[in-house]
C-alpha positions in Angstrom: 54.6 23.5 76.3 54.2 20.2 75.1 53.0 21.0 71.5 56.0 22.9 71.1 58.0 20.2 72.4 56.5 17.9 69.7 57.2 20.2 67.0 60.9 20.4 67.7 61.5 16.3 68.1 60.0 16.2 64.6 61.9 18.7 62.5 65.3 17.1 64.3 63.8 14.1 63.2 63.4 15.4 59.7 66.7 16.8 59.7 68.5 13.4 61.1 66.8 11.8 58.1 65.3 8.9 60.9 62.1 8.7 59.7 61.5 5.7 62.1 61.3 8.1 65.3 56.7 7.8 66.2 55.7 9.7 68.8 53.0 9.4 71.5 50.7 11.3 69.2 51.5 8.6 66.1 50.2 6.0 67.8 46.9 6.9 68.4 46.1 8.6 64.9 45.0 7.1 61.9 46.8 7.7 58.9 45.5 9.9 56.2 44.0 8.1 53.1 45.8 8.1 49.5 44.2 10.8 47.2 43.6 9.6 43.8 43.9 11.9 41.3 42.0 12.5 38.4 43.6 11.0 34.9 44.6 8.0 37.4 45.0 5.0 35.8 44.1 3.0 38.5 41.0 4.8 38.3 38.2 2.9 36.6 35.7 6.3 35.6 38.3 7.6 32.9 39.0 4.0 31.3 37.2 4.1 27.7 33.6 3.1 27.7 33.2 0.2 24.8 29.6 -0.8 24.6 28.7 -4.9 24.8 27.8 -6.6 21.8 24.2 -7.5 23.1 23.6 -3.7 23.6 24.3 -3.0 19.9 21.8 -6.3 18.9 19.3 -4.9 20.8 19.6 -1.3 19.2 19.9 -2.4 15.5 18.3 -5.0 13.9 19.4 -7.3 11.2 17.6 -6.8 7.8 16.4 -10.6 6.3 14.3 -10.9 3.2 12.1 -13.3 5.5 10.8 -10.3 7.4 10.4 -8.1 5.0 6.8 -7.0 4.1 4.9 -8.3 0.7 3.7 -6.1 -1.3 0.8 -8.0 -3.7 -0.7 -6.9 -6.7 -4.4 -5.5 -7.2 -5.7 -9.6 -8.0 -3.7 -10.8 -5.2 -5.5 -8.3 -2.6 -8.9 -8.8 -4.3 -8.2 -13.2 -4.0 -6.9 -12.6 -0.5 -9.7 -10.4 0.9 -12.3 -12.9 -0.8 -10.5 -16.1 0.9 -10.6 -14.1 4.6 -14.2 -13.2 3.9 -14.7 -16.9 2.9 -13.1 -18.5 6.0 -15.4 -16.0 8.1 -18.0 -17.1 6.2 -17.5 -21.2 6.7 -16.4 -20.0 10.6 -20.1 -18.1 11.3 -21.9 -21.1 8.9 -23.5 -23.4 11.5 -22.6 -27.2 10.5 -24.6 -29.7 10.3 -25.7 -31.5 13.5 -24.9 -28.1 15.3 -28.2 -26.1 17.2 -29.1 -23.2 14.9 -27.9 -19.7 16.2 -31.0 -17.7 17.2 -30.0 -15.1 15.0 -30.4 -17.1 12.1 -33.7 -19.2 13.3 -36.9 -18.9 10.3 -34.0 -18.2 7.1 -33.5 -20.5 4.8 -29.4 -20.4 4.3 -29.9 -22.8 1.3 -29.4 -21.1 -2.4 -32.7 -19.9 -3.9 -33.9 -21.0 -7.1 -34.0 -17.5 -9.4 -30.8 -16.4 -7.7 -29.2 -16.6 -4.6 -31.9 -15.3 -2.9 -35.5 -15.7 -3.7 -37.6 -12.9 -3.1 -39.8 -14.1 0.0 -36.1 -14.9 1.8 -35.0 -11.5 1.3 -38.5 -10.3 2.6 -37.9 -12.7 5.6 -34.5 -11.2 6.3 -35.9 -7.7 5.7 -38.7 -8.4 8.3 -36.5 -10.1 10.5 -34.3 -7.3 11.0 -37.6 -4.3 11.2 -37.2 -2.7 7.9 -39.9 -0.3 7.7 -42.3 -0.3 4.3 -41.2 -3.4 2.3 -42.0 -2.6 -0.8 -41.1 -4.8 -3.7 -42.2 -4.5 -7.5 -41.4 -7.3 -10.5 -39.1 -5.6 -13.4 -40.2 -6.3 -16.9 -37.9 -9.0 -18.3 -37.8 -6.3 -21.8 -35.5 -3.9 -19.6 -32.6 -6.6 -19.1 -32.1 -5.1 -15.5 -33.2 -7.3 -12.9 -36.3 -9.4 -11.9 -37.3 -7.8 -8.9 -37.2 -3.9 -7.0 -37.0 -4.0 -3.7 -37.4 -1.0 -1.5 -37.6 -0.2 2.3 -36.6 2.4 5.0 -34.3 2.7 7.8 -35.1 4.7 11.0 -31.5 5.6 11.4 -28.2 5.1 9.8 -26.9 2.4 12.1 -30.2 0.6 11.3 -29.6 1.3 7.7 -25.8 0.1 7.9 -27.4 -3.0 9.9 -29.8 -4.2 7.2 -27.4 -3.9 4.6 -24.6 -6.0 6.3 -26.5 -8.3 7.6 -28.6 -8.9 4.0 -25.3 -9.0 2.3 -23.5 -12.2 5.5 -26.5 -14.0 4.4 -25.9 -13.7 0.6 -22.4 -15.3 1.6 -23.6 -17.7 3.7 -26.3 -18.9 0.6 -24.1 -18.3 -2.3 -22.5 -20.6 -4.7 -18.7 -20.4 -6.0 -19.3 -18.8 -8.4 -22.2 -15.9 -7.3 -20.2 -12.8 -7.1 -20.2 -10.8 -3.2 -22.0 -8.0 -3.9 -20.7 -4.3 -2.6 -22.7 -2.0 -0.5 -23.0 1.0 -2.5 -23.4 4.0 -0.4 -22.1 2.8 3.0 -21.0 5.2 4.1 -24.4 7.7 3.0 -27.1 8.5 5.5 -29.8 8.6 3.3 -29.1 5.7 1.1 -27.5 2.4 0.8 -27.8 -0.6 -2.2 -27.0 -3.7 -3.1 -27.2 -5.4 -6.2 -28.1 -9.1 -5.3 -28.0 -10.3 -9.1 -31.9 -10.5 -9.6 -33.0 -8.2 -6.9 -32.2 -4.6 -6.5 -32.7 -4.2 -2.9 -33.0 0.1 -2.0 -32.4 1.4 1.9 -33.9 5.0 2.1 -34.1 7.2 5.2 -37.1 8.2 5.5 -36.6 11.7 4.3 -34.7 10.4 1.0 -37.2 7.6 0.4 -40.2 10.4 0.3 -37.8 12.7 -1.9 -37.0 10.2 -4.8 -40.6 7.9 -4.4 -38.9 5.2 -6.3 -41.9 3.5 -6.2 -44.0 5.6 -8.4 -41.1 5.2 -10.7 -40.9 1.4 -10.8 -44.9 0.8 -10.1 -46.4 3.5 -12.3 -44.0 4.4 -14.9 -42.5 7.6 -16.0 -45.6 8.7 -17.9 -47.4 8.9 -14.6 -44.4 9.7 -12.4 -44.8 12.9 -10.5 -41.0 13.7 -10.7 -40.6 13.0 -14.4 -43.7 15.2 -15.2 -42.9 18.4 -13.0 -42.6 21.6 -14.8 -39.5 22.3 -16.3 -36.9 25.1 -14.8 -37.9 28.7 -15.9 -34.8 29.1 -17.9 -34.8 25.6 -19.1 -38.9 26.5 -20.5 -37.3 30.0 -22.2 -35.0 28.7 -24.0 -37.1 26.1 -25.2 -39.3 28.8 -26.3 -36.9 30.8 -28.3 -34.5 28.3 -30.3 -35.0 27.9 -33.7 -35.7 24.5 -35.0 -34.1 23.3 -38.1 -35.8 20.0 -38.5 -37.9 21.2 -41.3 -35.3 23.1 -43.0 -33.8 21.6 -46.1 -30.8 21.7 -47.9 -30.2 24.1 -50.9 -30.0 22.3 -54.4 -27.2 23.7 -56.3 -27.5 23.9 -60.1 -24.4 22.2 -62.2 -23.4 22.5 -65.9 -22.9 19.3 -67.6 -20.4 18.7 -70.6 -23.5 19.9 -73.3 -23.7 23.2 -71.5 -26.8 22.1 -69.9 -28.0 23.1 -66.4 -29.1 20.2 -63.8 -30.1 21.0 -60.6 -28.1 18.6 -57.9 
């Protein structure tokens, strides 16, 4: 009874046009909230996003010719690597006044007097670091190669590898200006590694390689008595020794010409 009495005061209140007329219900209900609707422009979500200007700085850099990477020649690299290994050098080089690293203790670090190294500080190094079998041999000053061979053997590759660097940091830490780094040919080999030190030709064999090549019976002996320069020759290499022909002896035809009297001259 009283919901329909509630409905009729409010379409005569509709139909008076008094929109003033509240109820007993109006007062104690809250009023519906205000729909937005979509495409609003009160509505922040559809406003066009513009990124900030730090966001783009962050995303893109500026290019400057100060960044940018140089690019040097061949002699440049070669200078520039020598200068690093040269500051490394004077960094590792103990000064004077300073204790003595123990890992340099019994070397002489000054410059020989036949080379950069002499050969009983090269033994000393050798020794110091447990190369197996020194073996060293004097070169005949007629061959122009080098004054001394030196040959010994590593018991693995890292030992191998060892020797080597550490024969070729004390080479820069004795060295003059002007004495030239030398390269570790084969550094990467297991079987060997060498360095040309200027008058010595210091060899690192495994110990399998070292008994292959005996490059002592070379250097020592010579090639007359050298058992790999006197094996027998390869079967096919022996035939066809066997069957050439050899024209050393053979000489060259004479042929006969006719001079201006109509008389023959062998030529």
């Amino acid at each position: 009874m009283a919901l329909a009495l509630q409905h009729t005061l409010r379409r005569l209140a509709r139909q008076s046009g008094h929109a003033s007329v509240r109820l007993f219900h109006d007062e104690f209900s809250k009023p519906s909230p205000p729909t937005v609707k979509k495409g609003n422009p009160t509505d922040h979500a559809a406003e066009p996003r513009v990124p900030a200007a730090g966001s783009i700085a962050n995303k893109y850099q500026v290019f400057r010719d100060i960044d940018a990477t140089v690019i040097l020649d061949v002699e440049e690299e070669r200078q520039l690597q020598q200068n690093l290994e040269e500051s490394t050098v004077d960094e590792a080089e103990p000064q004077p006044g300073n204790a003595l690293p123990s890992v340099f203790s019994g070397i002489n670090l000054q410059r020989g007097k036949t080379g950069v190294y002499d050969i009983d500080d090269l033994v000393t190094v050798l020794r110091l670091n447990n190369a197996e079998n020194v073996f060293v041999c004097s070169v005949s000053q007629e061959i122009k190669y080098v004054d001394y061979i030196c040959v010994v053997t590593g018991m693995s590759f890292r030992h191998m590898r060892g020797i080597a660097e550490f024969v070729r940091k004390i080479f820069k830490m004795k060295r003059a200006p002007s004495d030239i780094i030398p390269k570790i040919e084969g550094e990467n080999s297991r079987d060997w590694m060498a360095l040309d030190l200027g008058n010595i030709a210091l060899h690192i064999f495994s110990e399998q390689a070292r008994e292959q090549y005996d490059l002592e019976s070379l250097w020592a002996v010579g090639a007359k008595y050298d058992r790999e320069c006197n094996k027998p020759a390869e079967p096919l290499v022996e035939l066809f020794e066997r069957h050439s022909v050899y024209l050393n002896d053979l000489k060259p035809l004479k042929k006969e010409r006719t001079t201006v009297d109509g008389e023959q001259t062998s030529g």
